[in-house]
PAPA-806669 format. One record per residue (C-alpha): residue in one letter; x, y, z. Coordinates in steps of 0.1 Angstrom, whole numbers, padded with zeros to 4 digits, always signed. Example, Ala and Ser with C-alpha at 12.3 -4.5 7.8 and 13.67 -1.06 7.14 Angstrom:
A+0123-0045+0078S+0137-0011+0071
! end
This chain:
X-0349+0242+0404X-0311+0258+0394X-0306+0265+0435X-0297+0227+0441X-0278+0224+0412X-0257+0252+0416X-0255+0247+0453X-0244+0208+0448X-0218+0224+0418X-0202+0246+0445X-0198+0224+0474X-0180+0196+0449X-0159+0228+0438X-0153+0237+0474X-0144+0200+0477X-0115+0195+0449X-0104+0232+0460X-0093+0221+0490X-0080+0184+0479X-0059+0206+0453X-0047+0230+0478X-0035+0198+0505X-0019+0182+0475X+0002+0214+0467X+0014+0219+0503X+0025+0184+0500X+0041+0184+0475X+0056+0221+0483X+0066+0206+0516X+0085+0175+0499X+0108+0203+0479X+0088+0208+0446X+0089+0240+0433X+0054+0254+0444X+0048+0266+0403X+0053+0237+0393X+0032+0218+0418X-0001+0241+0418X+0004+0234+0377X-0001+0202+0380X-0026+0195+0405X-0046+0221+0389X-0044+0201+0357X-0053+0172+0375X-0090+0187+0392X-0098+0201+0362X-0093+0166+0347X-0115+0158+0377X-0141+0179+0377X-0144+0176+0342X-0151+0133+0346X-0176+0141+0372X-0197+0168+0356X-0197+0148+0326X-0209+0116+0347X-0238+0135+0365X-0249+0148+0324X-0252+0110+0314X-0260+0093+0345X-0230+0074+0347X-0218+0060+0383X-0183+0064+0397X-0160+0032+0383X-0150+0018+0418X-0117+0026+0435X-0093-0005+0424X-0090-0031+0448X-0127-0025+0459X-0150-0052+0455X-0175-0050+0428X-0210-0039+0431X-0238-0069+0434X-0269-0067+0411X-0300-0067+0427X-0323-0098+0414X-0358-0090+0405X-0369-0122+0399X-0382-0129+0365X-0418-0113+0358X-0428-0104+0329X-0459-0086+0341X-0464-0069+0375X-0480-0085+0403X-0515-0077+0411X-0523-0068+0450X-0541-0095+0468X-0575-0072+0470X-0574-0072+0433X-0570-0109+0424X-0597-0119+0446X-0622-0091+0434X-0606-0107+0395X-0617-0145+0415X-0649-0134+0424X-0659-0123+0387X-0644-0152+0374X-0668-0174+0394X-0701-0153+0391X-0694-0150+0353X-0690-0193+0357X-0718-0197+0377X-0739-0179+0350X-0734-0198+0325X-0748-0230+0338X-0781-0213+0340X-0779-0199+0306
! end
């Protein structure tokens, strides 16, 4: 049961490891001091990481990215008790006609 978990913890480390390490050799590459850089975006996946383990403990979804278009509820319709199949509600019609039927005769 812990193998998924852990394997699914390690590939979204794996993951924001290498997003970090682009980011750095960006910003390296645009003249930051690379100290400074790998500070920050260090800062910023653990912020990250943090949000997202603490989203998979409650069961919270992602907000979407801004600009994307919101996500549509599904209707269920409105019932207030589950539907029966169609085997069952005639088996429920035929007892409801015998049980009719005999009680003319009583």
């Amino acid at each position: 049961m812990v193998v998924p978990i852990l394997k699914r913890g390690g590939q979204t480390l794996l993951k924001q490891g290498v997003k970090t390490g682009v980011n750095i050799l960006g910003d390296v590459l645009s003249g930051e001091n690379i100290k400074t850089a790998a500070k920050r975006r260090a800062q910023e996946s653990g912020r990250q990481l943090f949000t997202q383990a603490a989203r998979a403990l409650t069961g919270q979804s992602p907000p979407a990215p801004p600009g994307a278009p919101a996500a549509k509820k599904i209707k269920r319709g409105n019932r207030s008790q589950p539907r029966q199949s169609a085997a069952r509600s005639r088996k429920t019609q035929r007892k409801r006609k015998l049980a009719g039927a005999t009680d003319i005769f009583s």
